[in-house]
py3Dmol code that shows the C-alpha trace and the ligand (Angstrom):
import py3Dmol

protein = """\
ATOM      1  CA  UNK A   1       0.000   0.000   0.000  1.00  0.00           C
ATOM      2  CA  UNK A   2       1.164   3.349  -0.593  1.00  0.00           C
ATOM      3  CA  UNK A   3       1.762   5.521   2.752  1.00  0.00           C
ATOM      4  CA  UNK A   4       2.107   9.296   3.685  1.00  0.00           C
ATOM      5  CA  UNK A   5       2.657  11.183   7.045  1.00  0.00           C
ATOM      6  CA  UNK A   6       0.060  10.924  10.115  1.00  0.00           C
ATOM      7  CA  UNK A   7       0.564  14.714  10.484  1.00  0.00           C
ATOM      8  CA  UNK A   8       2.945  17.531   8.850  1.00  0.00           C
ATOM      9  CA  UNK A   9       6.685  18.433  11.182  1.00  0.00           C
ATOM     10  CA  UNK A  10       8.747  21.591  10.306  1.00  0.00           C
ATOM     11  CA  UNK A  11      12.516  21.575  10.495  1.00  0.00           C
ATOM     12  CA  UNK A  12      14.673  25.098  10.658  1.00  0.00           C
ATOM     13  CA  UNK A  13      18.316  25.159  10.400  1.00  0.00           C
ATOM     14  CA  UNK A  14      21.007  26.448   7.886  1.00  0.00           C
ATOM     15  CA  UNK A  15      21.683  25.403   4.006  1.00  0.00           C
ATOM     16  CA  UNK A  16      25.070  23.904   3.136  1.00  0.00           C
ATOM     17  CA  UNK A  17      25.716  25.289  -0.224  1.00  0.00           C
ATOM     18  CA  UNK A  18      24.867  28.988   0.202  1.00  0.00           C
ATOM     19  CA  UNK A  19      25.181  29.013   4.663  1.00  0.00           C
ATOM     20  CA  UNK A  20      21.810  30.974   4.955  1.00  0.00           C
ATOM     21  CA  UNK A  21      18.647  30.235   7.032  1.00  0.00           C
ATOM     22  CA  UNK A  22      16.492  27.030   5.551  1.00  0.00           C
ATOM     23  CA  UNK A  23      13.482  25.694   6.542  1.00  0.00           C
ATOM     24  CA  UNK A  24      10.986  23.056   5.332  1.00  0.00           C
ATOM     25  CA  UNK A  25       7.745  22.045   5.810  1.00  0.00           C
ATOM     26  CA  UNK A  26       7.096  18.662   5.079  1.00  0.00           C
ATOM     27  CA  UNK A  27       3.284  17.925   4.681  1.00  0.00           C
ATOM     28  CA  UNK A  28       0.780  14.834   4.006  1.00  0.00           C
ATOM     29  CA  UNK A  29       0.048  14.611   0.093  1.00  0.00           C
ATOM     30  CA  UNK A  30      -3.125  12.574  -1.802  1.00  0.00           C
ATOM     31  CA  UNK A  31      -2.481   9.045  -3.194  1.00  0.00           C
ATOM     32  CA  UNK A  32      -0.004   9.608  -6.181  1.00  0.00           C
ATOM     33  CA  UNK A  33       1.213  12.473  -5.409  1.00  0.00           C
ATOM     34  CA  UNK A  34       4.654  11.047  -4.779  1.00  0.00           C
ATOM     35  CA  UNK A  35       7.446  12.716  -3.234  1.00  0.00           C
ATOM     36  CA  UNK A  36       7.444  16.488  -4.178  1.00  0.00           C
ATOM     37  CA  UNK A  37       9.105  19.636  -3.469  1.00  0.00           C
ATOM     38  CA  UNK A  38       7.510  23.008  -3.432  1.00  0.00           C
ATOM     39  CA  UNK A  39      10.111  26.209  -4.350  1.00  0.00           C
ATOM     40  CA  UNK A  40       8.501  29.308  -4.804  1.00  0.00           C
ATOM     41  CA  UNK A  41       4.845  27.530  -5.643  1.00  0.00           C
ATOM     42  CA  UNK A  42       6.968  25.432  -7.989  1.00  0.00           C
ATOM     43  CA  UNK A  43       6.317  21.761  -7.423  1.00  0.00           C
ATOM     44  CA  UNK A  44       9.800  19.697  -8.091  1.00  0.00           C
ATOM     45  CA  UNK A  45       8.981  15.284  -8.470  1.00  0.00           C
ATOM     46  CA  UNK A  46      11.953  14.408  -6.525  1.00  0.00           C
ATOM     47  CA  UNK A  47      13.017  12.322  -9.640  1.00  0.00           C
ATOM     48  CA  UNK A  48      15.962  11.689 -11.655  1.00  0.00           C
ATOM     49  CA  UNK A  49      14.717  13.376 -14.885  1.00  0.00           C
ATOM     50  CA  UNK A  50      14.887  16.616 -12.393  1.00  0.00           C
ATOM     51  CA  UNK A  51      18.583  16.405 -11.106  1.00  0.00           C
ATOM     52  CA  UNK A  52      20.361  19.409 -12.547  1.00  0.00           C
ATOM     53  CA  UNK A  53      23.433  19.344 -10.598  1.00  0.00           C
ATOM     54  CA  UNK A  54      25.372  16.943  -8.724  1.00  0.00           C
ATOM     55  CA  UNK A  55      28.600  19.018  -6.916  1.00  0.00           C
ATOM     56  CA  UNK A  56      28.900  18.463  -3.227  1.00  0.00           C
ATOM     57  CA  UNK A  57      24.729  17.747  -2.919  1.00  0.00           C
ATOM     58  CA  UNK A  58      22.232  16.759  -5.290  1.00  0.00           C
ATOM     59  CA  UNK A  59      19.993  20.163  -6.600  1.00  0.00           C
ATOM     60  CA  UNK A  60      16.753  19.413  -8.462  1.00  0.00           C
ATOM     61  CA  UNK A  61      15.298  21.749 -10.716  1.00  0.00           C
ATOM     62  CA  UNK A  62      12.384  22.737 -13.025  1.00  0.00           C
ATOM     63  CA  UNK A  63      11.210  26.105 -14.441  1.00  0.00           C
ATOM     64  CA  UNK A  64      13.626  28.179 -13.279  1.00  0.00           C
ATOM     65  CA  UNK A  65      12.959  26.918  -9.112  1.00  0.00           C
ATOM     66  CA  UNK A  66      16.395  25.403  -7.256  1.00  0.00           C
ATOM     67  CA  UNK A  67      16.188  22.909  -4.281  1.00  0.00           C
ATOM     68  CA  UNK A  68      19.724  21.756  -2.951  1.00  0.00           C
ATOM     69  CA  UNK A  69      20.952  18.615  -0.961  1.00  0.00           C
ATOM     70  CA  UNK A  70      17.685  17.291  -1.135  1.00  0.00           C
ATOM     71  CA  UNK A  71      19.685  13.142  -0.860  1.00  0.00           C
ATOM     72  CA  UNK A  72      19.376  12.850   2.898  1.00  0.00           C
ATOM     73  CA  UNK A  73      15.764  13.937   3.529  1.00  0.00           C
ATOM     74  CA  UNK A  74      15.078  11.639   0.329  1.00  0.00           C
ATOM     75  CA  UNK A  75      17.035   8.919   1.656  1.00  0.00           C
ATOM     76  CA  UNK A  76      15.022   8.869   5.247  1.00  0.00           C
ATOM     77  CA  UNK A  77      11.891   9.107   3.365  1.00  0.00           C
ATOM     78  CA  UNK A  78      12.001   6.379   1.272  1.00  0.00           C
ATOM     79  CA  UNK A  79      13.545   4.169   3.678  1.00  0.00           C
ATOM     80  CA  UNK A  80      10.192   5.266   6.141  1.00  0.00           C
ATOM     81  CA  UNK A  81       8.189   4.240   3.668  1.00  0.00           C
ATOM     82  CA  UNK A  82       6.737   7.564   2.846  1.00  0.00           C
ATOM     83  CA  UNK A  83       5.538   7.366  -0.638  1.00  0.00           C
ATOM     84  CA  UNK A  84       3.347  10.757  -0.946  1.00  0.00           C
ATOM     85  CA  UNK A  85       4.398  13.629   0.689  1.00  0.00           C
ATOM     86  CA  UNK A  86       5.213  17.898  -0.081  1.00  0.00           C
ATOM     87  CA  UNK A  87       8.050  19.332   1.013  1.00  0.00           C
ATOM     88  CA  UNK A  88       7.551  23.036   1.089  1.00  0.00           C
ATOM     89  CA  UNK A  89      11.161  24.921   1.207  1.00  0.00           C
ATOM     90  CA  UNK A  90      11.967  27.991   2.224  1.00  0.00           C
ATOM     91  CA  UNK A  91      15.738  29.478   1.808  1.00  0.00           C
ATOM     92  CA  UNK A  92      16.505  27.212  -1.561  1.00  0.00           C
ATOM     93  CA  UNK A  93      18.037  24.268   0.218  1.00  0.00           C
ATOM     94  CA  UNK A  94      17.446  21.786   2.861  1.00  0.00           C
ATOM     95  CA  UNK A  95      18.651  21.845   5.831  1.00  0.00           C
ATOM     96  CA  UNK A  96      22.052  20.253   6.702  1.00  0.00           C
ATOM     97  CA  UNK A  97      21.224  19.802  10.325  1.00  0.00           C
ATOM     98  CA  UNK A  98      24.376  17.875  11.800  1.00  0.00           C
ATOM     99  CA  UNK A  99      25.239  16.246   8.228  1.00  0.00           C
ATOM    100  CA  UNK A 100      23.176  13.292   8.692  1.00  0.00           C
ATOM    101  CA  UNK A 101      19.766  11.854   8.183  1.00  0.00           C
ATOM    102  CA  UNK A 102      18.761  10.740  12.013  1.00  0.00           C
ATOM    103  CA  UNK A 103      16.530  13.735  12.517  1.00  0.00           C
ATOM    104  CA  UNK A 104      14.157  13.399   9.386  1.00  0.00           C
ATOM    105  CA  UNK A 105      14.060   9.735  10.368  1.00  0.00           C
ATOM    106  CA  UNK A 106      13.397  10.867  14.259  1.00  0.00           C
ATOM    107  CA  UNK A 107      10.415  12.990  12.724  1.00  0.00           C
ATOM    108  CA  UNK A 108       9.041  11.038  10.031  1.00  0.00           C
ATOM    109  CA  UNK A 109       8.955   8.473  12.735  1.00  0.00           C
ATOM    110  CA  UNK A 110       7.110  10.730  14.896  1.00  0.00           C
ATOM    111  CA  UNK A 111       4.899  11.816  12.356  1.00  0.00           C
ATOM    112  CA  UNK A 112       3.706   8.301  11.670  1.00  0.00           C
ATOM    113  CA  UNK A 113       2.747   6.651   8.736  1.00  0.00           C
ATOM    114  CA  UNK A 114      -0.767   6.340   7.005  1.00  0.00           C
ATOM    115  CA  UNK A 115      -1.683   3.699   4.508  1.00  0.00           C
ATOM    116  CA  UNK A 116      -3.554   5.251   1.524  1.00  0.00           C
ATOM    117  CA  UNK A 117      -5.169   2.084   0.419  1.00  0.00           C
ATOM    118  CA  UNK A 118      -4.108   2.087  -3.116  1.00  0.00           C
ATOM    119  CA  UNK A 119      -1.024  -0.493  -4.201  1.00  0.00           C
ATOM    120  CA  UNK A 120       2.697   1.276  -4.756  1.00  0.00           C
ATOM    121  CA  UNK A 121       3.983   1.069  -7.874  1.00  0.00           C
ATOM    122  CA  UNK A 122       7.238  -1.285  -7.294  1.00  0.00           C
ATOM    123  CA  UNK A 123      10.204  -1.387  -9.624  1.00  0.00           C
ATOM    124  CA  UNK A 124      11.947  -4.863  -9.764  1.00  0.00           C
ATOM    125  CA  UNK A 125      15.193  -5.375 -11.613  1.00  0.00           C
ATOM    126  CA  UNK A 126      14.284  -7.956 -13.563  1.00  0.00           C
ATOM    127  CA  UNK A 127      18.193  -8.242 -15.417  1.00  0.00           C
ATOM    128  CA  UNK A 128      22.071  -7.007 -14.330  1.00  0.00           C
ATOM    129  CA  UNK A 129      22.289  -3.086 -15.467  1.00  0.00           C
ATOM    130  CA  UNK A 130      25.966  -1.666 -15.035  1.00  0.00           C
ATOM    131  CA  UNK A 131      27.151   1.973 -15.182  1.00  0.00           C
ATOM    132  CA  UNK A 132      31.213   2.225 -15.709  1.00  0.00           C
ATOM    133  CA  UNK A 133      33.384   5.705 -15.063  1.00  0.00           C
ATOM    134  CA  UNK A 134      37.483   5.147 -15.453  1.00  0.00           C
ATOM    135  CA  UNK A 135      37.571   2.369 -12.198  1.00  0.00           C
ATOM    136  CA  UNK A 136      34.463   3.418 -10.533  1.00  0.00           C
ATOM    137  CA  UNK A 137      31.037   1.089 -11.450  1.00  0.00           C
ATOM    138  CA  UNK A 138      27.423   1.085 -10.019  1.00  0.00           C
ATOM    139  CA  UNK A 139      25.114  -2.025 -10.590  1.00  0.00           C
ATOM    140  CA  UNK A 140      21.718  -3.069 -10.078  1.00  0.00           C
ATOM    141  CA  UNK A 141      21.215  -6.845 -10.039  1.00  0.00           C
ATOM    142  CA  UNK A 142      17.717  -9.010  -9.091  1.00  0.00           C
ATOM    143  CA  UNK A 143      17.075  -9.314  -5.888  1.00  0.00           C
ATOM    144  CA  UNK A 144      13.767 -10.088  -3.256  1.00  0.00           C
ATOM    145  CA  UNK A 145      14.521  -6.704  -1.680  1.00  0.00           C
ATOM    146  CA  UNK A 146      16.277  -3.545  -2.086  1.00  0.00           C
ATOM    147  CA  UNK A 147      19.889  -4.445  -0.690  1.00  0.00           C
ATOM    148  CA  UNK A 148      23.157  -2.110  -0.554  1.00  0.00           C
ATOM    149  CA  UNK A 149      26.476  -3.192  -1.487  1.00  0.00           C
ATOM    150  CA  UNK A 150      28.717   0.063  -1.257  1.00  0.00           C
ATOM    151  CA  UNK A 151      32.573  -0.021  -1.792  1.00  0.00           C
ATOM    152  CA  UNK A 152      34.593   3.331  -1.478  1.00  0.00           C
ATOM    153  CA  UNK A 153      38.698   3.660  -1.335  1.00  0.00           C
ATOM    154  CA  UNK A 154      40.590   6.597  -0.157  1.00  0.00           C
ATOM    155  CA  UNK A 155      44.052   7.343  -0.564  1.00  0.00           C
ATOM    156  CA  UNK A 156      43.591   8.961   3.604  1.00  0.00           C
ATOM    157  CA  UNK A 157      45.351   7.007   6.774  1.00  0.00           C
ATOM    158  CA  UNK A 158      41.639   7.140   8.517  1.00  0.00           C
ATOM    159  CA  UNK A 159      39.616   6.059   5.425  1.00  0.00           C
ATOM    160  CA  UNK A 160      41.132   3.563   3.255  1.00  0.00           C
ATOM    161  CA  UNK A 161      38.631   0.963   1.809  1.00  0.00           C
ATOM    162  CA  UNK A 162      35.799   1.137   3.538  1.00  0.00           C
ATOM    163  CA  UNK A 163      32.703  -1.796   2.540  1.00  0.00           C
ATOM    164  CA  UNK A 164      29.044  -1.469   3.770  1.00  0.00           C
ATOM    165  CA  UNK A 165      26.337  -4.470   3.129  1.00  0.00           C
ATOM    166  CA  UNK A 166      23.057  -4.169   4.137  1.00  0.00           C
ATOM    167  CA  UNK A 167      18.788  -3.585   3.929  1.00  0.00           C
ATOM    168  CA  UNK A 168      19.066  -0.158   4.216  1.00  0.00           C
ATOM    169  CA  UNK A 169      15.810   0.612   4.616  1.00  0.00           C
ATOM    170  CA  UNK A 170      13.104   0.388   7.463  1.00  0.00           C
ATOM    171  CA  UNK A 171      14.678  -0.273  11.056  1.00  0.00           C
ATOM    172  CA  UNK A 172      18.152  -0.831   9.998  1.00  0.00           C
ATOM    173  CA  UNK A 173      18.722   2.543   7.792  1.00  0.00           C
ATOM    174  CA  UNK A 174      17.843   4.042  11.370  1.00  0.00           C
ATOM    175  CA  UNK A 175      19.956   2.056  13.042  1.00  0.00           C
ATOM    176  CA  UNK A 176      22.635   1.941  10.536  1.00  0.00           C
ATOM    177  CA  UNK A 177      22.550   5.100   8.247  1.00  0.00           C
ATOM    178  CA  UNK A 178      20.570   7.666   9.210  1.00  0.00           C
ATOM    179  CA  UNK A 179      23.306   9.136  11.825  1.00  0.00           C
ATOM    180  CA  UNK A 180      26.487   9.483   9.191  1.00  0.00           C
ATOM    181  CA  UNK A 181      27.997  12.534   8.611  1.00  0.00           C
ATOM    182  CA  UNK A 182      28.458  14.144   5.588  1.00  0.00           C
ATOM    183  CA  UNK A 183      32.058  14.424   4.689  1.00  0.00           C
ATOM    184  CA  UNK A 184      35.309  16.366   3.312  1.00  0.00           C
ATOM    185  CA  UNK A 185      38.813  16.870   2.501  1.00  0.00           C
ATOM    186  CA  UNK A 186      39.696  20.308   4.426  1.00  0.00           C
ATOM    187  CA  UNK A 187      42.018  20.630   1.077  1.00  0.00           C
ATOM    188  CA  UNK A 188      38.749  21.217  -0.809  1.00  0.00           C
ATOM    189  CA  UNK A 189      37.124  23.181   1.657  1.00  0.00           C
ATOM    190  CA  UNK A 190      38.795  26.831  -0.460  1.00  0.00           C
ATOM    191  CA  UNK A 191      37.843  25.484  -3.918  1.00  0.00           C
ATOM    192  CA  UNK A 192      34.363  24.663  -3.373  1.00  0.00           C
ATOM    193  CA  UNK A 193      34.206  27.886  -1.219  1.00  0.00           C
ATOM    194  CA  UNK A 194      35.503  29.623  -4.507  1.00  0.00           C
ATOM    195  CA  UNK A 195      32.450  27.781  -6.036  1.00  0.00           C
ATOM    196  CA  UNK A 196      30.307  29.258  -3.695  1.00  0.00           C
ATOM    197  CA  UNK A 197      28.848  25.983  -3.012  1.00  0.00           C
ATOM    198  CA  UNK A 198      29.979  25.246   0.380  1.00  0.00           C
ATOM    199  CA  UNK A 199      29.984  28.314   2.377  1.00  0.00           C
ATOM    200  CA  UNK A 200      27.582  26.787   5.168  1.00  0.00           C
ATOM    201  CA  UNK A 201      30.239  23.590   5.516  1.00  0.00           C
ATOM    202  CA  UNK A 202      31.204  23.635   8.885  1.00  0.00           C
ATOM    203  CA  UNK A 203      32.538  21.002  11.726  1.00  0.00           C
ATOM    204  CA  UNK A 204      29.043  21.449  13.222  1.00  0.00           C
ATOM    205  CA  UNK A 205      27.555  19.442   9.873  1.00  0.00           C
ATOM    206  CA  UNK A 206      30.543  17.775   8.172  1.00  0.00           C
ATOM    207  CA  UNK A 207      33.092  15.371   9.132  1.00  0.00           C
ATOM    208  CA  UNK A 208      36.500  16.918   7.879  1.00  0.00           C
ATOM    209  CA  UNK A 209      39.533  15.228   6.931  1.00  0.00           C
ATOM    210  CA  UNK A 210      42.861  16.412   6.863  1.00  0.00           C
ATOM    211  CA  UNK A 211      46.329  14.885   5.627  1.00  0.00           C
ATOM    212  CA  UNK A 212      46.513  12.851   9.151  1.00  0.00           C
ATOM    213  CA  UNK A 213      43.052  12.426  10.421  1.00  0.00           C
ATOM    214  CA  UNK A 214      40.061  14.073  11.549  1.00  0.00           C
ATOM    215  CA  UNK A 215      39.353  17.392  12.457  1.00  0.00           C
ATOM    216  CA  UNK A 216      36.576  17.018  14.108  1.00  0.00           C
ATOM    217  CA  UNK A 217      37.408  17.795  18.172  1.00  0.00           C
ATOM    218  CA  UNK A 218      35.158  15.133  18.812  1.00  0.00           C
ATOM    219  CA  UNK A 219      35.821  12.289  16.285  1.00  0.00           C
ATOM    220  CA  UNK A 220      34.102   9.973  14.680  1.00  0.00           C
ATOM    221  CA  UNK A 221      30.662   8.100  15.526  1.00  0.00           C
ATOM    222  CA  UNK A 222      31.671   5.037  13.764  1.00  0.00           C
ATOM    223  CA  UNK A 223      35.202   3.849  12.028  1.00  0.00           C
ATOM    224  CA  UNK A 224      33.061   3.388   8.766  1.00  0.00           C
ATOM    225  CA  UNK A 225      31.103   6.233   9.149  1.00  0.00           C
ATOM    226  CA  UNK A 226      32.473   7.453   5.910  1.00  0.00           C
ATOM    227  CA  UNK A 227      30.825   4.305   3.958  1.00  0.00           C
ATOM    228  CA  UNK A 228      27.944   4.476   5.841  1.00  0.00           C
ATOM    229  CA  UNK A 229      27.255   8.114   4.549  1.00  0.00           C
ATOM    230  CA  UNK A 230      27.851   7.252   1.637  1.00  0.00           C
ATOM    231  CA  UNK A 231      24.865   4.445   1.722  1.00  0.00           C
ATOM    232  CA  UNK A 232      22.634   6.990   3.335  1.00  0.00           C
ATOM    233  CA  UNK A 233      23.237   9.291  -0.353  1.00  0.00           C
ATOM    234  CA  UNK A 234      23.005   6.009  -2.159  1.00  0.00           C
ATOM    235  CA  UNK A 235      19.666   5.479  -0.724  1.00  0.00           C
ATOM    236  CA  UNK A 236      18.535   9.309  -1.646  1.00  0.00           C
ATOM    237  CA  UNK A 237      19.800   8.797  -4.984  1.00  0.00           C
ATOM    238  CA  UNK A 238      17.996   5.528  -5.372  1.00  0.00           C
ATOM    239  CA  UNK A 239      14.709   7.333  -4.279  1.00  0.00           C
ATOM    240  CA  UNK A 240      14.750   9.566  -7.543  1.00  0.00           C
ATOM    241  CA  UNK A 241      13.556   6.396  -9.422  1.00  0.00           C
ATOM    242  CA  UNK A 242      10.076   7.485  -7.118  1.00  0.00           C
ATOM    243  CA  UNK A 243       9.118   4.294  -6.678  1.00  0.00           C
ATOM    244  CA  UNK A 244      10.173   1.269  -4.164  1.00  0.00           C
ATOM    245  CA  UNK A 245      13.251  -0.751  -6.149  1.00  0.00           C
ATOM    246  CA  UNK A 246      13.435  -5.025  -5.649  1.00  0.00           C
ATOM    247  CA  UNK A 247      16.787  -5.179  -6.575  1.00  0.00           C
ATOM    248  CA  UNK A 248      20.849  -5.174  -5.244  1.00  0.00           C
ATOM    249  CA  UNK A 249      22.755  -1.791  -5.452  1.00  0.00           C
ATOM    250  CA  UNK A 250      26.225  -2.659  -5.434  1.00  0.00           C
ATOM    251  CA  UNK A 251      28.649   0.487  -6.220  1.00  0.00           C
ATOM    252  CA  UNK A 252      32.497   0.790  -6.237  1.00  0.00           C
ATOM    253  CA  UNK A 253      34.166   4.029  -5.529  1.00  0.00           C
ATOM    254  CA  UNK A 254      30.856   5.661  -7.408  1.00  0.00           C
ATOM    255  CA  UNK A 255      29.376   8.948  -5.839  1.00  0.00           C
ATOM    256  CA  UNK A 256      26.060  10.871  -7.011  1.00  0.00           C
ATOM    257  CA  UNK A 257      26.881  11.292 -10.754  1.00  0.00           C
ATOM    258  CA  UNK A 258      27.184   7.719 -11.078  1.00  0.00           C
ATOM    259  CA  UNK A 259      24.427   6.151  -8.827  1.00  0.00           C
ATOM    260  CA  UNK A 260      21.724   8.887 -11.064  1.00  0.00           C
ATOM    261  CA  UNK A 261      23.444   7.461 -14.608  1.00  0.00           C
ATOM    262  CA  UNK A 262      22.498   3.888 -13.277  1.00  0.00           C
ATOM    263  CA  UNK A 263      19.058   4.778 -12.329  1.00  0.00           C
ATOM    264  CA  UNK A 264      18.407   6.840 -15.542  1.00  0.00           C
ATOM    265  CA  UNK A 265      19.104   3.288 -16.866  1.00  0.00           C
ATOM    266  CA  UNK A 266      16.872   1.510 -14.647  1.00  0.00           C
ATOM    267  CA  UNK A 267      14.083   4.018 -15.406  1.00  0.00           C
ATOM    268  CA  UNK A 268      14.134   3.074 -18.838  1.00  0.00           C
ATOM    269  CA  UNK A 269      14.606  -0.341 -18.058  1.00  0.00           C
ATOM    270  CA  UNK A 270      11.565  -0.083 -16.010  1.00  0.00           C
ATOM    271  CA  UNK A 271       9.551   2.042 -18.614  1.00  0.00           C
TER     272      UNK A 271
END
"""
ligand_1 = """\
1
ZN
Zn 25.302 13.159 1.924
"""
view = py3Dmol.view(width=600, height=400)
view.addModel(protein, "pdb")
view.setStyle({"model": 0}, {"cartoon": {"style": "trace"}})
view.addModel(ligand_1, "xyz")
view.setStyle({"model": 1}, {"stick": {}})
view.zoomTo()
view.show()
């Protein structure tokens, strides 16, 4: 069945890419509807066809409206469950919040889910589709479920390879996902300042690496909390199909531009 919220939650904080006050309200929405930003009374499908830029966070457009690092409210959304829903923004970008996804799953939990009594539309992979970039790849293979298979390497003393397996949606995105920082390379922290795409990025939402280690006075939550970030995006880019995916992800060293070729793919596939 599909599902939307028991009751709308608002959620204030600051955007990433431009550092300025966001805000979102995120609101029940009719059978259908399917996940769907509001920018200036411009509704946005949070699908892949609407991606319009992928540096640092993934922006979705459409007639001239901008919403930015829309992956880990996505991400917590589709793993809830929540098939219908608006997501009115204020400020052009989501909020980063502390980098991670555990407080859109704390208040989609505490909104609470309503079945809608019409079936979802499911998407099952029905045959191996492969995206390739220099060494990088992204895959979906049949499966019963939607499963995550995420492989990233680092040249970095406190990365390295890093390998997360798992569900990735339901209980164990909360208890496995939703709390992984965002991270960076403090080296690219003047670059995609010169960009102007990263002038909120601070150690209050983003886990920063330098040559050695981490910056962060307070360290790490996990040892892989880099891979596990790195599932929560793969899960928000897997929710721009905008429908519930049977089917293994398995990805190797690929990052947002990647994970939307393969589903662009699988779209068609699925056409
Ligand atoms: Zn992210």
């Amino acid at each position: 069945m599909q599902h939307t919220l028991g009751r709308p939650f608002r959620v204030v904080g600051v955007g990433l890419r431009g550092g300025r006050p966001a805000a979102v309200e995120v609101r029940p929405a009719a059978v259908g509807t399917g996940r769907v930003f509001v920018v200036d009374g411009v509704a946005i499908p949070a699908t892949v066809e609407h991606v319009v830029d992928t540096r640092l966070a993934t922006t979705l457009g459409r007639a001239g409206a901008r919403v930015s690092l829309v992956e880990h409210l996505s991400a917590a959304l589709y793993a809830g469950g929540v098939d219908n829903v608006e997501i009115h923004v204020e400020g052009g970008e989501i909020p980063v919040l502390d980098g991670s996804a555990r407080l859109w799953s704390l208040a989609i939990r505490q909104a609470g889910l309503v079945p809608q009594g019409v079936p979802q539309r499911i998407v099952a992979v029905r045959e191996p589709i492969e995206v390739r970039r220099d060494d990088a790849w992204a895959r979906f293979e049949p499966a019963d479920h939607f499963e995550l298979d995420l492989t990233i390497a680092f040249d970095h003393p406190t990365i390295g390879v890093q390998r997360y397996t798992g569900a990735a949606t339901g209980a164990s995105f909360y208890t496995e996902l939703a709390w992984a920082r965002t991270f960076g390379f403090f080296r690219d922290a003047e670059p995609l300042r010169a960009l102007g795409i990263a002038l909120g990025a601070s150690l209050d939402n983003t886990v920063v690496y330098d040559d050695l280690g981490v910056m962060n006075p307070a360290g790490l939550r996990a040892a892989d909390e880099a891979v596990r970030h790195k599932a929560l995006d793969a899960v928000g880019d897997a929710a721009l199909l905008g429908a519930p995916i049977r089917g293994r992800f398995t990805a190797y060293r690929a990052g947002h531009a990647l994970h939307l070729a393969l589903l662009r793919r699988l779209a068609e596939h699925a056409a």
